[in-house]
Backbone as a ProteinNet text record, in pm:
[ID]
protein_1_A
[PRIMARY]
XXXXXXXXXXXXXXXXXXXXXXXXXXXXXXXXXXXXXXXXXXXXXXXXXXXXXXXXXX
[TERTIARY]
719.6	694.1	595.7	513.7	419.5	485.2	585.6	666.2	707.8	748.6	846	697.9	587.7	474.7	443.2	402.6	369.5	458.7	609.7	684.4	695.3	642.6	643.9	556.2	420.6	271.8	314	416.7	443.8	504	570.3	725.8	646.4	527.1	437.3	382.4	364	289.1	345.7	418.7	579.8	611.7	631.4	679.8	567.3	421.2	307.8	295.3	291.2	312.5	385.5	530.1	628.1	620.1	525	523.9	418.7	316.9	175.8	270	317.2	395.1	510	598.6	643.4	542.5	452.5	367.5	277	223.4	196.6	270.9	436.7	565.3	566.7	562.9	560.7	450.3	352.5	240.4	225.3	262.6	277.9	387.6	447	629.7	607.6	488.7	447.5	344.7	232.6	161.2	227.5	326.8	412.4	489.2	504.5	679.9	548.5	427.6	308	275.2	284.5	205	326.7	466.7	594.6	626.6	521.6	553.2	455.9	329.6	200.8	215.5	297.5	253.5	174.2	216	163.1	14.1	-13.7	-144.2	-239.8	-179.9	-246.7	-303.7	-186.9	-217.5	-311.6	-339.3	-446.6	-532	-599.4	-678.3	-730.5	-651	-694.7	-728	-713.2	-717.2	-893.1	-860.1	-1011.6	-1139.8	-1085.8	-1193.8	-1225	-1126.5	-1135.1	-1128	-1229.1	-1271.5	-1305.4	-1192.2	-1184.9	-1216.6	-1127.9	-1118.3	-1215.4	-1351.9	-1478.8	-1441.2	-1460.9	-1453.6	-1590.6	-1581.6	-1658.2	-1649	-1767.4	-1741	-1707.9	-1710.5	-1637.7	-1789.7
2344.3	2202.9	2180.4	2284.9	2219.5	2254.4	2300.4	2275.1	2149	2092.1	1977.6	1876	1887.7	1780.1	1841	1910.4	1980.9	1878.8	1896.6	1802.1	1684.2	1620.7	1478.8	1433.7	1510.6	1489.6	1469.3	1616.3	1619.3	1501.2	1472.8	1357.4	1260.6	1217.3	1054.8	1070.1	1219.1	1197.7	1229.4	1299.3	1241.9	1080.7	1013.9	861.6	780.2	848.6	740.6	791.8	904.2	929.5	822.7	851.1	783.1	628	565.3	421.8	378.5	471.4	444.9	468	534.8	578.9	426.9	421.7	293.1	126	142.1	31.4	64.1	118.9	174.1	126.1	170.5	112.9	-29.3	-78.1	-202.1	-255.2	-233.8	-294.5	-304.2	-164.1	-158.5	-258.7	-261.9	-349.5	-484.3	-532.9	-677.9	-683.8	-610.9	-634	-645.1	-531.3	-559.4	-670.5	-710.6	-845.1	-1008.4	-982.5	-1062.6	-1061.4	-957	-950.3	-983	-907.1	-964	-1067.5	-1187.8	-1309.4	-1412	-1340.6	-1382.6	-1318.8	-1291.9	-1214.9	-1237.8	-1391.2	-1471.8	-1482.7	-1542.4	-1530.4	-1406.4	-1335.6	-1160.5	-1136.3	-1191.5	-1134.3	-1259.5	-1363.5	-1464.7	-1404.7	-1396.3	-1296.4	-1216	-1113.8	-966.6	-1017.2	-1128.1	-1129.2	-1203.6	-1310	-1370.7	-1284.6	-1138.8	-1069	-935.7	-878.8	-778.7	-753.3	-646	-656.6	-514.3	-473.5	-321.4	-236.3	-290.2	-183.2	-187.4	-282.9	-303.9	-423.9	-429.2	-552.9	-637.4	-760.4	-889.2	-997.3	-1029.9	-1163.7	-1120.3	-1028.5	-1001.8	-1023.7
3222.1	3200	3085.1	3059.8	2956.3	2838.7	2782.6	2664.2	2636.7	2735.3	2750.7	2709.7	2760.3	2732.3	2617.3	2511.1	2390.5	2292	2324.1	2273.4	2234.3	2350.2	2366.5	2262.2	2248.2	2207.5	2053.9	2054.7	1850.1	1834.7	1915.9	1880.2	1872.9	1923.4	1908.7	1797.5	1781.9	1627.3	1520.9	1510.7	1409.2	1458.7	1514	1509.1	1441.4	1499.4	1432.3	1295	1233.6	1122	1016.8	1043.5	1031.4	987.4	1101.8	1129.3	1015.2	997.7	892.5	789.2	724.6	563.9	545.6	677.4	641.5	598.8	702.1	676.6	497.1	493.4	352.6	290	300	136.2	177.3	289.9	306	241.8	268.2	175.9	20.8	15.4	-168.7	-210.9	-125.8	-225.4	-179.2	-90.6	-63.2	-198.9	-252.6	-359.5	-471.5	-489.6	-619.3	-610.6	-524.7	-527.3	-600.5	-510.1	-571.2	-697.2	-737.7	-909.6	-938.3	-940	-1008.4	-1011.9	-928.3	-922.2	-1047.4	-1005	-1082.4	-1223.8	-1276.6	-1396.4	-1480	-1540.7	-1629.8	-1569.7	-1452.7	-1402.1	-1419	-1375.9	-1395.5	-1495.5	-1659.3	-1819.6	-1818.8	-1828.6	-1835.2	-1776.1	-1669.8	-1590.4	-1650.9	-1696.7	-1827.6	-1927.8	-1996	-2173.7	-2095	-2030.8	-2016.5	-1951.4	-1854.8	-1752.8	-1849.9	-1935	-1960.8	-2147.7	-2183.2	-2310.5	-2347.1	-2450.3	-2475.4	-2340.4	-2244.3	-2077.3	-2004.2	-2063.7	-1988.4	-1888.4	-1777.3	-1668.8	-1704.6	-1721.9	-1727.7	-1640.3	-1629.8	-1519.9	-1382.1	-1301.2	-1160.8	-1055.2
[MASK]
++++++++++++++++++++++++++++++++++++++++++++++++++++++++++

């Protein structure tokens, strides 16, 4: 029997694994679909915050 529970233990943590890496791409492809929306906002943003790669104003 304690194989059968050893199992179980990996298999929750292969699924939670799993579940964090999906939530992760989910998150990244919710930030990108945002900036792909804001673009114009974003480059206004940069030309006014940022000056030869130095951050200003934050």
């Amino acid at each position: 029997m304690e194989a059968k529970s050893s199992q179980r233990t990996s298999l929750k943590f292969i699924i939670l694994y799993k579940g964090m890496i999906a939530t992760l791409m989910l998150v990244i492809s919710l930030i990108y679909g945002w900036s792909w929306r804001n673009y114009d906002a974003l480059t206004n943003w940069a030309e006014v915050n940022l000056i030869n790669g130095a951050l200003v104003n934050l």
